[in-house]
N, C-alpha and C positions, 0 to 999 in steps of 0.2 A: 522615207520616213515621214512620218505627219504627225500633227499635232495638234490639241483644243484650242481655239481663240476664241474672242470676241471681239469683233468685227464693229467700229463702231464711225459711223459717216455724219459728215459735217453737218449740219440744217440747213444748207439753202441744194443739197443733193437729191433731188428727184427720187420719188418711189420706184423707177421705171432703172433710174440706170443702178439701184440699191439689186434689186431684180436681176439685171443684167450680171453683176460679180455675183451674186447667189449662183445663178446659173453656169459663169463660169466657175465655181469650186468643184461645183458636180461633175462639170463636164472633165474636171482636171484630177479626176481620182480622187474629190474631199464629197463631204456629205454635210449640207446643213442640216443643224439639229433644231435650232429656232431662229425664230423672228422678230426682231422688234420694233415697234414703230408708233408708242405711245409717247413714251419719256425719252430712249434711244431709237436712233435710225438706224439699225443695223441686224447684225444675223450672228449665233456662235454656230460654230461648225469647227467641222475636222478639217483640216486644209496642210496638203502638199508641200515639204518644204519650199520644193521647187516654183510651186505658184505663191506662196507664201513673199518670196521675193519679190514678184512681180506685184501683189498687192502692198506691200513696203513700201514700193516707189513712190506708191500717189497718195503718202500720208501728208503732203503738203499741199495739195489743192482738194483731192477728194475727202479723203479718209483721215477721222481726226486723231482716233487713237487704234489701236491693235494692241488688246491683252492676252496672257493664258488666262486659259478658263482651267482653274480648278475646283475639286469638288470641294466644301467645307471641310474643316478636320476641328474635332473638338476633343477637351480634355477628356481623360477616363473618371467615369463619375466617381463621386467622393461619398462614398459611404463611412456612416460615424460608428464609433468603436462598439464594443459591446456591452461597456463600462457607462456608456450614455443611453441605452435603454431606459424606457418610463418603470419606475419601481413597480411592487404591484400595492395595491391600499393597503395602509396598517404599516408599512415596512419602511413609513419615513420619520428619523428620532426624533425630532422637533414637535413636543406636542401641540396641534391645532390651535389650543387655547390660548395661547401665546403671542398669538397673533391675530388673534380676531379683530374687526373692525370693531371700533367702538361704535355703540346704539347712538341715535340724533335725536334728540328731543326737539319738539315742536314746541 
């Protein structure tokens, strides 16, 4: 069984040995899907429960965190009744005049 994470390694971890566990997910039945290495040092991928353990271990010297990766899920949009439609002109009782701004004299 496998499953999404992201993969996230400490700051003083070399690109080289980031590379190295990339390499091995692949080689371990997982498939990295990205890379990161701007704001995080790490990679998400599909990863093997059974290697997934082994990556676990070195959450205290290597690796700072390990999350799932899921996709976002948002609400169902909110569409307004049909009682809140724009009237059409002429069809609102309130005469215009009513309400006018008053003129400003200079």
């Amino acid at each position: 069984m496998s499953g999404k994470y992201i993969v996230v390694f400490k700051d003083h971890v070399p690109q080289s040995e980031i590379d190295k566990y990339a390499g091995q997910v692949n080689s371990n039945g997982g498939q990295v899907e990205q890379r990161y290495d701007s704001v995080l040092k790490g990679f998400s991928a599909t990863i093997p429960d059974q290697f997934l353990t082994q990556l676990q271990s070195l959450k205290s010297d290597t690796i700072d965190y390990i999350g799932t990766s899921t996709p976002p899920t948002f609400p169902p949009p909110i569409t307004a009744p049909f009682s809140l439609a724009r009237a059409p002109p002429g069809a609102h009782p309130i005469p215009a005049q009513r309400y006018a701004a008053p003129a400003r004299g200079i």
